[in-house]
C-alpha positions as a Markdown table, in Angstrom:
| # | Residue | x | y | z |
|---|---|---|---|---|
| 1 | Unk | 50.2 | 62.7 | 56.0 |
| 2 | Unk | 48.3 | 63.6 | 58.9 |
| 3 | Unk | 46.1 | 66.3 | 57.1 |
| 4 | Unk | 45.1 | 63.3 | 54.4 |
| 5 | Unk | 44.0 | 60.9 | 57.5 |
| 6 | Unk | 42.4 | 63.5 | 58.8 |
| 7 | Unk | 40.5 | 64.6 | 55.5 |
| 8 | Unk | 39.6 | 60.5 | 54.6 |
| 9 | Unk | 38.0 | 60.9 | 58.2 |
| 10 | Unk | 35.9 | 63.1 | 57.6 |
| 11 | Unk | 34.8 | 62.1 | 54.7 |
| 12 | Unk | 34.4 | 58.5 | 56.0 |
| 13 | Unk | 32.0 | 60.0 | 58.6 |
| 14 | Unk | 29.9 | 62.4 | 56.0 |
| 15 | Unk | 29.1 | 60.0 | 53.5 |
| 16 | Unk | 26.9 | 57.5 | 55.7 |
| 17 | Unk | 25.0 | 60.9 | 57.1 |
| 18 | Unk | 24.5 | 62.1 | 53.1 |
| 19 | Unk | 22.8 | 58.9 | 52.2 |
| 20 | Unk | 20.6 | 59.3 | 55.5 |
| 21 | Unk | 19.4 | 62.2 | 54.7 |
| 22 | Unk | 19.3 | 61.4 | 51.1 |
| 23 | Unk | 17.1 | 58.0 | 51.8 |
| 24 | Unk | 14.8 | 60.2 | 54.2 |
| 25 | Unk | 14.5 | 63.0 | 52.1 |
| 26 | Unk | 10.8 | 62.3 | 51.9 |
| 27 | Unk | 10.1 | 62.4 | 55.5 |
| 28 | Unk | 11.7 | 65.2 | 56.2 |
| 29 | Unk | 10.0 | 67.5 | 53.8 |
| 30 | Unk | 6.6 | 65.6 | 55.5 |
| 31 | Unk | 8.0 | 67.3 | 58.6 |
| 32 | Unk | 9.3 | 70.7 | 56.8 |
| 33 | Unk | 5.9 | 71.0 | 55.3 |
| 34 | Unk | 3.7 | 70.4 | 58.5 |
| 35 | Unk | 6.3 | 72.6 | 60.7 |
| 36 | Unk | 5.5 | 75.6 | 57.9 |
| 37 | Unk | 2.1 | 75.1 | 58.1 |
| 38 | Unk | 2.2 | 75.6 | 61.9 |
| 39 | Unk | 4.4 | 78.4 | 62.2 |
| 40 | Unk | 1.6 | 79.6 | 59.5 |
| 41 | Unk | -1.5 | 79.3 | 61.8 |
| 42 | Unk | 0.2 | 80.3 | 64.7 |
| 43 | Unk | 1.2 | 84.0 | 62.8 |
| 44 | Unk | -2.3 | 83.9 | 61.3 |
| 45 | Unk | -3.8 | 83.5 | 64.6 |
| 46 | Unk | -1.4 | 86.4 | 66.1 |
| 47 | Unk | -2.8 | 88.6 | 63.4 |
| 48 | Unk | -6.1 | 87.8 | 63.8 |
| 49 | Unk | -6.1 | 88.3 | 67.8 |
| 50 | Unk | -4.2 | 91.7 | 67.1 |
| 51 | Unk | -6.7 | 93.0 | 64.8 |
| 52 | Unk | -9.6 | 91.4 | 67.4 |
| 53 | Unk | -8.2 | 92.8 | 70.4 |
| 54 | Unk | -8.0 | 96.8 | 68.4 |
Protein backbone atom coordinates (compact mmCIF):
# COMPACT_ATOMS: atom_id res chain seq x y z
CA UNK A 1 0.00 0.00 0.00
CA UNK A 2 2.56 2.22 0.92
CA UNK A 3 4.93 1.35 -2.10
CA UNK A 4 1.64 2.24 -4.57
CA UNK A 5 1.33 5.85 -2.67
CA UNK A 6 4.59 6.22 -3.01
CA UNK A 7 4.90 5.21 -6.77
CA UNK A 8 1.35 7.57 -7.73
CA UNK A 9 3.70 10.28 -6.03
CA UNK A 10 6.06 10.17 -8.08
CA UNK A 11 4.42 10.01 -10.90
CA UNK A 12 2.07 12.84 -9.86
CA UNK A 13 5.19 15.03 -9.61
CA UNK A 14 6.94 13.76 -13.12
CA UNK A 15 4.25 14.33 -15.29
CA UNK A 16 3.76 18.25 -14.89
CA UNK A 17 7.87 18.47 -15.24
CA UNK A 18 7.48 16.13 -18.77
CA UNK A 19 5.00 18.50 -20.27
CA UNK A 20 7.43 21.52 -19.22
CA UNK A 21 10.01 20.35 -20.89
CA UNK A 22 7.87 18.94 -23.57
CA UNK A 23 6.12 22.61 -24.24
CA UNK A 24 9.75 24.20 -24.09
CA UNK A 25 11.41 21.90 -26.08
CA UNK A 26 11.98 24.63 -28.55
CA UNK A 27 13.81 26.90 -26.29
CA UNK A 28 15.88 24.75 -24.96
CA UNK A 29 17.46 23.39 -28.05
CA UNK A 30 17.78 27.56 -28.87
CA UNK A 31 19.89 27.36 -25.74
CA UNK A 32 21.61 23.71 -26.51
CA UNK A 33 22.50 25.17 -29.87
CA UNK A 34 24.07 28.58 -28.83
CA UNK A 35 25.85 26.72 -25.68
CA UNK A 36 27.57 24.27 -28.56
CA UNK A 37 28.46 26.97 -30.55
CA UNK A 38 30.35 28.60 -27.69
CA UNK A 39 32.00 25.80 -26.20
CA UNK A 40 32.95 25.70 -30.21
CA UNK A 41 34.74 29.08 -30.49
CA UNK A 42 36.09 28.91 -27.18
CA UNK A 43 38.15 25.26 -28.30
CA UNK A 44 38.69 26.97 -31.68
CA UNK A 45 40.16 29.84 -30.17
CA UNK A 46 42.41 27.55 -27.71
CA UNK A 47 43.64 25.90 -30.90
CA UNK A 48 44.34 28.73 -32.58
CA UNK A 49 46.36 30.55 -29.65
CA UNK A 50 48.28 27.08 -29.23
CA UNK A 51 49.34 26.91 -32.68
CA UNK A 52 50.05 31.11 -32.50
CA UNK A 53 51.91 30.89 -29.41
CA UNK A 54 54.49 27.64 -31.13
Amino acid sequence: MINTRIFDSLIGMAAPVIGLITSMQEQFEYWLRVGSLIVGIAVGLASLYRIVRK
